[in-house]
C-alpha positions as a Markdown table, in Angstrom:
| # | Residue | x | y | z |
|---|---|---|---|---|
| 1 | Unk | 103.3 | 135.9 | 87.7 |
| 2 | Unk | 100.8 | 133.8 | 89.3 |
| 3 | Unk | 97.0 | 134.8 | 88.9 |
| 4 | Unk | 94.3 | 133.5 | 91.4 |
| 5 | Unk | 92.8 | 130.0 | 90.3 |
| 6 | Unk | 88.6 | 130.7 | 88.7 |
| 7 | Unk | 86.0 | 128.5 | 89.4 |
| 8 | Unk | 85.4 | 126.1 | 86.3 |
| 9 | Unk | 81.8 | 126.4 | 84.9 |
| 10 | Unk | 80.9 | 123.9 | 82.3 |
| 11 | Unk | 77.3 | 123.4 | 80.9 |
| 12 | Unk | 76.4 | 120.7 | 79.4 |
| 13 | Unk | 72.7 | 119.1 | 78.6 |
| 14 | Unk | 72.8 | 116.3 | 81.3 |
| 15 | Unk | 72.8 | 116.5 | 85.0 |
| 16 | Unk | 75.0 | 118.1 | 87.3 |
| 17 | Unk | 78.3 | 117.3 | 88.9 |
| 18 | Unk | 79.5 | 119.7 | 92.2 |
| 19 | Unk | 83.5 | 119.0 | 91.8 |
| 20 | Unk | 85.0 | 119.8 | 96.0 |
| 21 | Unk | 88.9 | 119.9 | 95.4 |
| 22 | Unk | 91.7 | 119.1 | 98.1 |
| 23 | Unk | 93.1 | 121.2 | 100.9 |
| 24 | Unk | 95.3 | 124.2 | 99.3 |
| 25 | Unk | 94.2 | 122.6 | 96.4 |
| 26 | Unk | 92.2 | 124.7 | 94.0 |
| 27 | Unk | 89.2 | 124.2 | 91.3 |
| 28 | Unk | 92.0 | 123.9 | 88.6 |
| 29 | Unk | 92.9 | 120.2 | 90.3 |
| 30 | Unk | 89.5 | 119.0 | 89.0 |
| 31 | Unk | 89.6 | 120.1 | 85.7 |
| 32 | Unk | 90.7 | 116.7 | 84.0 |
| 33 | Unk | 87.7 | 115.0 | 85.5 |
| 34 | Unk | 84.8 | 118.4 | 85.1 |
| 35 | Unk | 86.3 | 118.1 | 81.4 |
| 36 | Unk | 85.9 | 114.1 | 80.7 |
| 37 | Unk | 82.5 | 114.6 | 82.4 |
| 38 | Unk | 81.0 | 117.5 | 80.4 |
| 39 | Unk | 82.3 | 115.8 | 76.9 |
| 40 | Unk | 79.5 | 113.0 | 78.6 |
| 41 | Unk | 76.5 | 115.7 | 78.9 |
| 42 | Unk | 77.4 | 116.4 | 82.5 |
| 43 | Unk | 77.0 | 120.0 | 84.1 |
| 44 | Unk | 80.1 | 120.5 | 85.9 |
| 45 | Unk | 80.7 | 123.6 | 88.6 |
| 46 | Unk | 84.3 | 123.6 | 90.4 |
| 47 | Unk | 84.4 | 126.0 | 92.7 |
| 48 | Unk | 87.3 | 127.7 | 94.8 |
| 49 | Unk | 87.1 | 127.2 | 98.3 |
| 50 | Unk | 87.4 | 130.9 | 99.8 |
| 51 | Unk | 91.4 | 131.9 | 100.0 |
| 52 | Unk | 92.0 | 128.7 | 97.8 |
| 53 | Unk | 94.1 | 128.9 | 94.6 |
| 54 | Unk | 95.3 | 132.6 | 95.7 |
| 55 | Unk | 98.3 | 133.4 | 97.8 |
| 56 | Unk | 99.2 | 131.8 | 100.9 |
| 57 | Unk | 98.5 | 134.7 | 102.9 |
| 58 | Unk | 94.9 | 134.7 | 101.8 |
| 59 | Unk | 94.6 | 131.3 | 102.6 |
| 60 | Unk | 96.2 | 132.1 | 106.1 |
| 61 | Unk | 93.0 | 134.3 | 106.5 |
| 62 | Unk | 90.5 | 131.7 | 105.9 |
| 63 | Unk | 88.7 | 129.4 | 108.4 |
| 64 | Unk | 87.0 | 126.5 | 107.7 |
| 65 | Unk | 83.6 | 127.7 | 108.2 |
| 66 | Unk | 84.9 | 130.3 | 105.2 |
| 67 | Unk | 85.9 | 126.6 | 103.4 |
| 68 | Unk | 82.3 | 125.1 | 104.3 |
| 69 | Unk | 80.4 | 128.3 | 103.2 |
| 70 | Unk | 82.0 | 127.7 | 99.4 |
| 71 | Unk | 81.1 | 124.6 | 99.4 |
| 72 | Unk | 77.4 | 125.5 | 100.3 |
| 73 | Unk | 78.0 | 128.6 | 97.5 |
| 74 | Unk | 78.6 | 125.6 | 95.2 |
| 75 | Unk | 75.3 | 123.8 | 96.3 |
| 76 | Unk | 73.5 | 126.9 | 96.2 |
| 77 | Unk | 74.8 | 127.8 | 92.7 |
| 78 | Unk | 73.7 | 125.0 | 90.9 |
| 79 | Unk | 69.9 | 125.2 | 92.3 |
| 80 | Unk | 70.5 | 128.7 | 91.3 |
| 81 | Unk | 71.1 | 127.4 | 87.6 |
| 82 | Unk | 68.2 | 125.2 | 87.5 |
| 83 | Unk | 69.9 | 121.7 | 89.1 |
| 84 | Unk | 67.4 | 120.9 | 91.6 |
| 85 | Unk | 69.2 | 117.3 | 92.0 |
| 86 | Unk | 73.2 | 117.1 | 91.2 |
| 87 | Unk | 76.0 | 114.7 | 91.6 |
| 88 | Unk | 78.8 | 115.3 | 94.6 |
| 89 | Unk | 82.2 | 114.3 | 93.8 |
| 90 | Unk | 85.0 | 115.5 | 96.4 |
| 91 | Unk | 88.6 | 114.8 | 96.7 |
| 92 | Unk | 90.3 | 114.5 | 100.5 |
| 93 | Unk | 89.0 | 117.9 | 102.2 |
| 94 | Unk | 86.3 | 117.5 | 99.6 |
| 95 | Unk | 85.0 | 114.7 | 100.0 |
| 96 | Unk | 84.8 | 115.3 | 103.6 |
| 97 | Unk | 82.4 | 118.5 | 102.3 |
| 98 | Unk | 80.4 | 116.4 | 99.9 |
| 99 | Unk | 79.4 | 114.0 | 102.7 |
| 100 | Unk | 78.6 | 116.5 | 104.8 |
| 101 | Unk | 76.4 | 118.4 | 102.0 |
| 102 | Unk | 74.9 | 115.0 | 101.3 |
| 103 | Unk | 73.7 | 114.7 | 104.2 |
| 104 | Unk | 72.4 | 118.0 | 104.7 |
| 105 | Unk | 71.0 | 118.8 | 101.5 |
| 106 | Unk | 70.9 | 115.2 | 99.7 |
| 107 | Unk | 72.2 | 114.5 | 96.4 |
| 108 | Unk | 71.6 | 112.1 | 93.2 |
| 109 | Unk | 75.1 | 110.4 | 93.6 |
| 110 | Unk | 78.3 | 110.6 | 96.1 |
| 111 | Unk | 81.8 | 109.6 | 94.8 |
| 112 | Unk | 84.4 | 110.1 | 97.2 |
| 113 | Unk | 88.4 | 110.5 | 96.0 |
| 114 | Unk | 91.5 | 109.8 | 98.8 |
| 115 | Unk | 88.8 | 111.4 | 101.4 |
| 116 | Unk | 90.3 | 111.0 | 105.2 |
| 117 | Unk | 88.1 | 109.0 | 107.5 |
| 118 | Unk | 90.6 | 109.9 | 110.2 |
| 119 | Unk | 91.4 | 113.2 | 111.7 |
| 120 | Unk | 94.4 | 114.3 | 110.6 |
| 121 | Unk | 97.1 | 116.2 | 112.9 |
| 122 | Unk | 97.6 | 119.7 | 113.2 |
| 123 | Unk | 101.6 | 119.1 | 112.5 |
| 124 | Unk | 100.5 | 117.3 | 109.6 |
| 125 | Unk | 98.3 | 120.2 | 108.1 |
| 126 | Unk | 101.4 | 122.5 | 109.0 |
| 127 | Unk | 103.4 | 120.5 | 107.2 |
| 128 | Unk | 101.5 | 120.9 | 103.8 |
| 129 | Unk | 100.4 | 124.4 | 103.8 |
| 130 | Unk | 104.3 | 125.1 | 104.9 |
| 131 | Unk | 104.6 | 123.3 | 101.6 |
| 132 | Unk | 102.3 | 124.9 | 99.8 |
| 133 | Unk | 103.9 | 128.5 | 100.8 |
| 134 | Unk | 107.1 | 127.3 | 99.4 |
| 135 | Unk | 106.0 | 125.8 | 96.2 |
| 136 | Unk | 103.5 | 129.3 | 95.7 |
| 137 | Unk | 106.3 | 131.8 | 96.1 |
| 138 | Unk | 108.8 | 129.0 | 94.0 |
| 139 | Unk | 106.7 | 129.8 | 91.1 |
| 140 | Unk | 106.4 | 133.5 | 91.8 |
| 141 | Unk | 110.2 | 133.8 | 90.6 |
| 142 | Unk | 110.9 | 134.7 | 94.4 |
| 143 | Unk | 114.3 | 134.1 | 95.8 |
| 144 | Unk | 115.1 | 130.6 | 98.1 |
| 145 | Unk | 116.7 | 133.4 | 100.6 |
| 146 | Unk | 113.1 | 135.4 | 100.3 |
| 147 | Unk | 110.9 | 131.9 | 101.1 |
| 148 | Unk | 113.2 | 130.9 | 103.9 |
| 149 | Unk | 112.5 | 134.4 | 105.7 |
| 150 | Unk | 109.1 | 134.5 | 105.0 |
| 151 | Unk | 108.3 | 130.9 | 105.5 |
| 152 | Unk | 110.4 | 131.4 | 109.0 |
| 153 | Unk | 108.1 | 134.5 | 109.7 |
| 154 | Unk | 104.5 | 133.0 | 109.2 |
| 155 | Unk | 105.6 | 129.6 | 110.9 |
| 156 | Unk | 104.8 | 127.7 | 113.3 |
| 157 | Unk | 100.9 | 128.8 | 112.0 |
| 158 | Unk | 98.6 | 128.9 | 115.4 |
């Protein structure tokens, strides 16, 4: 059974870190780092882009202003809990967040993981969340013959 990814709050007595994961990626991808960073005093929030680390047909509901308003819930979360200055870090369609939010909002620091810096195709973005259905339903114990029909019903994606 596979439950829907949480964000990952860690307080710690330093400053704060916003941790922006990957497309289809969830909060659960930045873990590793949110939990080398708080064992150094760091604040970390890792927050689920909406229809993120849920099922693919959530994620098929989503837009990327959805996507960009999570990542402004994160912003707007940790001035909620007192950071008035945090630290960015995003990874690919997170990074591509964090700059934005940088420059919108400014930040104490900006570290940027496998972010694109050029626009990447639509076939190419089919291609990995056609992926992503495959390996979500591989681990939901569902049939190959049950992904192949449902995979062939929700694809091409407009």
């Amino acid at each position: 059974m596979i439950t829907k990814s949480k964000d990952l709050y860690l307080e710690g007595t330093g400053p704060a870190v916003l941790l922006l994961h990957s497309f289809t990626g969830s909060a659960n991808e930045m873990r590793g780092l949110a939990r080398f960073l708080h064992v150094a005093g760091y604040t970390c929030y890792a927050p689920n882009y909406a229809g993120h680390g849920e099922s693919p047909e959530r994620l098929f509901e989503t837009t990327i202003e959805d996507v960009w308003q999570s990542a402004q819930d994160g912003c707007a979360f940790l001035h909620e809990q007192g950071h008035k200055d945090f630290f960015l870090i995003g990874q690919s369609l997170g990074g591509v967040m964090a700059l934005r939010l940088a420059e919108q909002s400014g930040c104490a620091g900006l570290i940027l993981l496998s972010t694109p810096i050029l626009e990447r195709t639509i076939a190419g973005l089919e291609h990995r969340v056609r992926r992503y259905t495959e390996r979500y339903f591989q681990f939901d114990d569902r049939s190959p013959e049950w992904i192949a029909d449902f995979v062939d019903r929700h694809f091409p994606r407009p």
